[in-house]
DOMAR-163597 format. One line per 8 residues: number of its first residue (from 0); their letters; for each residue x, y, z of C-alpha. Coordinates in pm, 1 decimal, padded with zeros to 6 digits. Example, Ala and Ser with C-alpha at 12.3 -4.5 7.8 and 13.67 -1.06 7.14 Angstrom:
! DOMAR-163597
0) AS) 01230.0,-00450.0,00780.0; 01367.0,-00106.0,00714.0
END
This chain:
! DOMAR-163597
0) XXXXXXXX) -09777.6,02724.7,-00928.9; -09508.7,02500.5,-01073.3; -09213.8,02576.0,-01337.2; -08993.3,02389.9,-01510.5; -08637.0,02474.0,-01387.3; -08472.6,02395.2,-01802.4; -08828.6,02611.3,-01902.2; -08629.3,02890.2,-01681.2
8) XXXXXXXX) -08315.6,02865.1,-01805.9; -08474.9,02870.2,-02141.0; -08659.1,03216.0,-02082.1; -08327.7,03374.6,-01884.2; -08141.8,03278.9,-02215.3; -08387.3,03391.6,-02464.0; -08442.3,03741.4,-02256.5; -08034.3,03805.0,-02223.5
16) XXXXXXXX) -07967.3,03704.7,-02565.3; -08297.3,03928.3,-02735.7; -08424.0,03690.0,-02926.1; -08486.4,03307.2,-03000.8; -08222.2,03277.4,-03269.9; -07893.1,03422.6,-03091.3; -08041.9,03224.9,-02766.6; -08087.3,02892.0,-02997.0
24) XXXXXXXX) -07696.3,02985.8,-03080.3; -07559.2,03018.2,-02741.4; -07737.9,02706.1,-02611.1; -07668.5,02492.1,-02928.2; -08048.6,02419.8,-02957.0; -08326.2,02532.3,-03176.7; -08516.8,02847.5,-03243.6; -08843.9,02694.2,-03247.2
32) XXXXXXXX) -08797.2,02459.3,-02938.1; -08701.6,02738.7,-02750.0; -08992.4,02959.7,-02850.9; -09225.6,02617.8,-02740.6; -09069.2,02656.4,-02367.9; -09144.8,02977.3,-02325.2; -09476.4,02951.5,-02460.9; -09517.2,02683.6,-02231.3
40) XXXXXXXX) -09342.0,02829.5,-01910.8; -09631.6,03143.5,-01975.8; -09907.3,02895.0,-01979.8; -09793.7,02762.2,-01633.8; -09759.1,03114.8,-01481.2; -10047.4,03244.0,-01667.2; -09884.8,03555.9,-01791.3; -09714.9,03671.4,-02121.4
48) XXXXXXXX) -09304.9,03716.3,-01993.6; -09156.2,03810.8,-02380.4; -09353.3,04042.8,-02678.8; -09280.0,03892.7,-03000.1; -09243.1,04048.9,-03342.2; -09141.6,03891.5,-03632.8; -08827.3,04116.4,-03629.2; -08779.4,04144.1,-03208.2
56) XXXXXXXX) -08804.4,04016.3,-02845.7; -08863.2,04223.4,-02522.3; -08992.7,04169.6,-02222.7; -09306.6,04256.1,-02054.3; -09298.8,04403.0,-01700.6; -09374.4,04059.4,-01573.9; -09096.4,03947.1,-01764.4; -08856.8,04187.4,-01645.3
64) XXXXXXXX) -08931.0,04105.2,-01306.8; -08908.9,03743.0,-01299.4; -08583.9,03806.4,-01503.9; -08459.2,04040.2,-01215.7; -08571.2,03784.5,-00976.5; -08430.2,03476.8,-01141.9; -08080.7,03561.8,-01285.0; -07921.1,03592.6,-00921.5
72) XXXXXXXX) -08084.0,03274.8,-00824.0; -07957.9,03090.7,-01179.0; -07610.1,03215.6,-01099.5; -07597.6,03080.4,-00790.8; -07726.8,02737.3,-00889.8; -07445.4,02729.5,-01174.2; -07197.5,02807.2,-00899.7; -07310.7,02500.2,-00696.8
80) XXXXXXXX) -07304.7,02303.5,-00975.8; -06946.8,02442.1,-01038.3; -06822.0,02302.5,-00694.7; -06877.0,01961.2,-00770.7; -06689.7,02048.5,-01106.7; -06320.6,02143.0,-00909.5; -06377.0,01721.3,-00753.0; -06316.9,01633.4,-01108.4
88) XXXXXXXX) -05959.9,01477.9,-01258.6; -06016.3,01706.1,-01545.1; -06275.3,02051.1,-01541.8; -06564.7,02000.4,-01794.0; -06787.5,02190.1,-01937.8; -06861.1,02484.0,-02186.1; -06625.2,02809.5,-02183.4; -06804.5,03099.8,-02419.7
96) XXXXXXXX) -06505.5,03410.9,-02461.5; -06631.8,03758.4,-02648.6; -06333.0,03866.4,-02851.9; -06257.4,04097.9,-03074.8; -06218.4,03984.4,-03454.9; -05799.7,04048.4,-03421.2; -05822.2,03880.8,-03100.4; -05941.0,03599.4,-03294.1
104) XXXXXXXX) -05697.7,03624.4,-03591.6; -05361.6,03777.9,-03359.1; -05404.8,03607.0,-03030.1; -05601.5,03298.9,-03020.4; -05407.3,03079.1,-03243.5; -05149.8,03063.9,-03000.0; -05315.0,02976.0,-02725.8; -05629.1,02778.5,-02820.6
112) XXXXXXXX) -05497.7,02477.6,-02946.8; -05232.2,02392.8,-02660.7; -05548.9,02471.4,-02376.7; -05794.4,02190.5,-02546.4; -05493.6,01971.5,-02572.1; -05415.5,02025.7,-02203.8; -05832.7,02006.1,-02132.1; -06010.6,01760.5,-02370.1
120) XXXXXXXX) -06348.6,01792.6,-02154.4; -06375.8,02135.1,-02229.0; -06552.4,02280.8,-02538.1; -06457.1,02667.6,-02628.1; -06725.2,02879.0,-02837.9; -06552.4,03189.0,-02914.9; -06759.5,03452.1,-03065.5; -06635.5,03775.1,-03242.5
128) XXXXXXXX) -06792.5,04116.0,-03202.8; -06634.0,04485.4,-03224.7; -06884.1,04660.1,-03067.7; -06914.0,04684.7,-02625.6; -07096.5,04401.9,-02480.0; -07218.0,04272.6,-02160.4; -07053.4,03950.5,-02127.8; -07283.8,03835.4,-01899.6
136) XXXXXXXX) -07624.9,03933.5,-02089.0; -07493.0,03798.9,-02415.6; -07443.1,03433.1,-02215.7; -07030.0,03446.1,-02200.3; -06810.3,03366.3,-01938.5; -06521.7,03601.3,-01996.8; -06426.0,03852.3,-02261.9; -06098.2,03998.4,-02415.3
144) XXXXXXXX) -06107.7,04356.5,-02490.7; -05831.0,04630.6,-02516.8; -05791.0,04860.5,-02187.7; -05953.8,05124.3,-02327.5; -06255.2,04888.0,-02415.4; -06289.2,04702.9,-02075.1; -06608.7,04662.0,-01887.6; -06626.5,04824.3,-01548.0
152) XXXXXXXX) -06599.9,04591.2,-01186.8; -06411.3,04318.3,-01429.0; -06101.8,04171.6,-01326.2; -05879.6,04159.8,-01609.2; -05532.3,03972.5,-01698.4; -05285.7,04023.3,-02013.1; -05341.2,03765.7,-02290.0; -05103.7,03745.4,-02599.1
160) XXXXXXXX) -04876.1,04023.8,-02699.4; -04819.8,04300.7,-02516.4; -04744.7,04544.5,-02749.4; -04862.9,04631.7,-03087.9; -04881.8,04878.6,-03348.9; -05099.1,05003.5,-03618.7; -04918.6,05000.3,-03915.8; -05002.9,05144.8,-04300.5
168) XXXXXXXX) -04940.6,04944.9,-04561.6; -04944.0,04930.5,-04983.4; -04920.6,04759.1,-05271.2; -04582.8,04854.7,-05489.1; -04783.8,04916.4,-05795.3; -05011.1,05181.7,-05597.4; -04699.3,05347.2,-05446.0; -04521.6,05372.2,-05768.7
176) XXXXXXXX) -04806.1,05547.7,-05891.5; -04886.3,05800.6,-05589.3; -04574.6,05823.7,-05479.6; -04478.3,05764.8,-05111.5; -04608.0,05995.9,-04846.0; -04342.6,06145.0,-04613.1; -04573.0,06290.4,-04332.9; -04931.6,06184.8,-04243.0
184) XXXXXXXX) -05040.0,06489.6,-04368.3; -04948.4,06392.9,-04718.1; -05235.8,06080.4,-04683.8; -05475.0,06360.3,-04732.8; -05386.9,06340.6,-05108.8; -05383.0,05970.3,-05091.6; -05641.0,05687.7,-05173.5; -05708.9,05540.7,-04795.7
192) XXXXXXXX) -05904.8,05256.9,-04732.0; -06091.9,05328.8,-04393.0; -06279.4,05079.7,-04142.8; -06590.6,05115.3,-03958.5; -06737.0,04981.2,-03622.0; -07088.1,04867.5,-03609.5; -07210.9,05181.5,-03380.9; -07144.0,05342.2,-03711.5
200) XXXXXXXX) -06795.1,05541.7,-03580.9; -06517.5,05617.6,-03844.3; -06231.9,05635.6,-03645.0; -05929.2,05874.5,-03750.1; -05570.5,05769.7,-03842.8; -05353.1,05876.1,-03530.0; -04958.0,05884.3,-03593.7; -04698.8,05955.6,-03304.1
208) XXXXXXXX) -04337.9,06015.4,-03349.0; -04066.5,06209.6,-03123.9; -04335.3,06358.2,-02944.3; -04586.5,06513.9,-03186.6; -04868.7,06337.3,-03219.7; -05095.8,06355.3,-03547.1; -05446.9,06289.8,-03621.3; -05605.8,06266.2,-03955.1
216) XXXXXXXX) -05963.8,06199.4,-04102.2; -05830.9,06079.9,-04471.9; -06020.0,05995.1,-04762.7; -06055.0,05707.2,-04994.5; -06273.8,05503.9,-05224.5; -06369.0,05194.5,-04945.5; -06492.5,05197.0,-04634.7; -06528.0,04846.5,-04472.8
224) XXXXXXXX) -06714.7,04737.6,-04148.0; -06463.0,04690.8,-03912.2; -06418.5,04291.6,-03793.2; -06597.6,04119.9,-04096.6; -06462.8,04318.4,-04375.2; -06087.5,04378.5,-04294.0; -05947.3,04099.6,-04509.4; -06150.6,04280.9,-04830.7
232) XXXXXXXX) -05945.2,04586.1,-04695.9; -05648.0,04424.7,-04714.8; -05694.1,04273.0,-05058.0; -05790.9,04622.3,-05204.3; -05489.7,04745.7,-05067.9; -05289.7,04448.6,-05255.6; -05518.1,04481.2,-05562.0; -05363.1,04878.2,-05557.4
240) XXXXXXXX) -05689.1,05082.7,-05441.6; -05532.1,05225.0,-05159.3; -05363.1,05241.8,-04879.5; -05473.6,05041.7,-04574.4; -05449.6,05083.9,-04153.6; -05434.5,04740.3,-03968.9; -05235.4,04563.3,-03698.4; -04917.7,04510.5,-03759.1
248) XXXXXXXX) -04884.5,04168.2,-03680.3; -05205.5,04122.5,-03954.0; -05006.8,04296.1,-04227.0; -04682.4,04130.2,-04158.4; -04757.1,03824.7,-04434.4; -04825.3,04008.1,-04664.3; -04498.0,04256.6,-04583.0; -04290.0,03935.8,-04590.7
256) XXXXXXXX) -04412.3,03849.6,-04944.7; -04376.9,04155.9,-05083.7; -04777.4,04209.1,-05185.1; -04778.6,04532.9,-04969.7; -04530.8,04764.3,-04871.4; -04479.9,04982.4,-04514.8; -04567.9,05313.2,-04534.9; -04508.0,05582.2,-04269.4
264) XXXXXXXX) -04336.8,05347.1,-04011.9; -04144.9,05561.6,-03809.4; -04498.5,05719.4,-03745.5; -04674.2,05412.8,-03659.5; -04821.7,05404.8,-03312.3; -04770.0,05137.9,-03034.6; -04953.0,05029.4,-02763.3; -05086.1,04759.2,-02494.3
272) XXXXXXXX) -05180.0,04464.5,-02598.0; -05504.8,04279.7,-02533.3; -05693.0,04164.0,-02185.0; -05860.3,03859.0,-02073.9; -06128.4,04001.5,-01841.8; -06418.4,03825.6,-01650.7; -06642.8,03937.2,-01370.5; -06491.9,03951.7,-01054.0
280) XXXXXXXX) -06824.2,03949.3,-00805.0; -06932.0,03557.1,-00903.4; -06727.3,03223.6,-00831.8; -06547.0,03183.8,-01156.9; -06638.6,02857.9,-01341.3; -06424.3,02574.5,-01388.1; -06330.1,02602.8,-01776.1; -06274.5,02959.4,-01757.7
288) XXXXXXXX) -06029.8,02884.8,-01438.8; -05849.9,02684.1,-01612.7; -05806.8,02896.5,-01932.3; -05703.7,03179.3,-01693.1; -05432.4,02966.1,-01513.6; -05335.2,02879.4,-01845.3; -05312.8,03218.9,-01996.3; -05095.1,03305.1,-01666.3
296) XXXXXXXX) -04833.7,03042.0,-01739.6; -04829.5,03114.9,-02088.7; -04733.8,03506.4,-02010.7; -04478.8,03344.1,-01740.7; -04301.0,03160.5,-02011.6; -04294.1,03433.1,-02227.6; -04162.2,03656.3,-01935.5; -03859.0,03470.8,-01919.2
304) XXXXXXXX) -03781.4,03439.8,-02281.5; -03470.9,03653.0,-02400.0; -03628.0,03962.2,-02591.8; -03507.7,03852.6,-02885.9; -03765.2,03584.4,-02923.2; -04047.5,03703.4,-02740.0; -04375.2,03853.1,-02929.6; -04417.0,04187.8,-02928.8
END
């Protein structure tokens, strides 16, 4: 019995991913060519690994044990291949990071650009999702999460600021109209624009200030998904429907022009910034060495700015 070792691949990607699409995605191929090696790997076994729909993919219990059989053997393969990587002048190769959406808008853009300048072999796919993920299963080397969001058995390094705050924000027009609230409490009489995560939780507004801590479930007209649909937030909140919660650092544009206004900011809660985290029980690939030594010299040379300058 003979298999194609790319027909394995193909079926360890399709299986991890849950379908041929999001596999197709990850591997830069197509749907339909990956559906072929499949079909063909099963005609070489002579048993059906995936059930198809036309709406999902799961495996059969011969698939789930060739899976189970396969993915340690896989990852050790990439790991040899890895080794002859580190004899290179430069690392190569693909680097996939899972970040949040404000990882992608707050934290990237500072680093991304200098690391493919400083690595021109190496091509970054960074994909956005709120929601938890297995790194791993959805076919990415390394994730960035906040603390309270990390995986478990990951090792895990700071990455971009390292402290934050939620802030509240409206337009002038709005304000002038509703008046300013002086205590959270008050935002229960207020238009607020809320966000959503994908697992369907509405999060409350939390506020903290000399001690007593505040937590609020307001109302409003909009709810947005959180991720996709924040900058819609934000524009309601400058068009005058409401009053919006974001990051700081994501409002602070629009604070500078004078489209929204702080509200509540002695209120406004801090806390730690982002993670870079990556499993800690495989040999860690070349790219995503590389982006982590880079990451650590960027948080050195930020270390021994004055505090006047640094990001917070």
């Amino acid at each position: 019995m003979k298999a194609n070792l790319d027909d394995l691949n193909i079926f360890v990607a399709v299986a991890r991913a849950g379908g041929f699409r999001e596999a197709a995605r990850i591997r830069n191929g197509s749907a339909s060519g990956l559906s072929e090696a499949v079909r063909r790997l099963e005609s070489e076994l002579g048993v059906r690994l995936l059930n198809r729909t036309t709406r999902s993919v799961s495996l059969t219990e011969a698939g789930q044990g060739l899976l189970h059989r396969l993915s340690p053997a896989l990852n050790e393969v990439e790991a040899a291949l890895d080794v002859v990587n580190g004899f290179r002048d430069s690392p190569a190769g693909t680097l996939r990071i899972n970040v949040p959406v404000s990882a992608a808008r707050l934290v990237l853009p500072d680093i991304v650009p200098g690391f493919l300048e400083a690595y021109p072999d190496i091509r970054l796919e960074v994909i956005t999702e709120e929601s938890f993920v297995d790194i791993l299963a959805a076919g990415c080397d390394a994730g960035i999460r906040y603390d309270e969001r990390l995986e478990q058995d990951m090792i895990a390094i700071p990455i971009g600021p390292r402290v934050q705050r939620i802030a509240l924000a409206a337009s002038p027009g709005y304000l002038e109209r509703r008046g300013h609230p002086q205590h959270p409490r008050d935002l229960l009489d207020h238009a607020c624009i809320r966000g959503r995560f994908a697992s369907g939780f509405l999060p409350p507004w939390e506020f903290e200030r000399d001690g007593e801590l505040v937590v609020i479930e307001p109302n409003g007209p909009l709810t947005v998904r959180i991720g996709g649909a924040v900058d819609l937030a934000v524009d309601a909140a400058i068009a005058g429907t409401g009053i919006v919660s974001l990051f700081e650092d994501w409002l602070g544009p629009h604070f500078a022009q004078g489209s929204l206004v702080p509200v509540l900011e002695p209120w406004w809660q801090s806390f730690t910034g982002p993670f870079l985290y990556y499993p800690g029980r495989r040999l860690v690939p070349a790219p995503l060495r590389a982006f982590i030594d880079f990451v650590k010299a960027a948080n050195e040379r930020s270390a021994r700015l004055p505090p006047s300058v640094q990001t917070d």
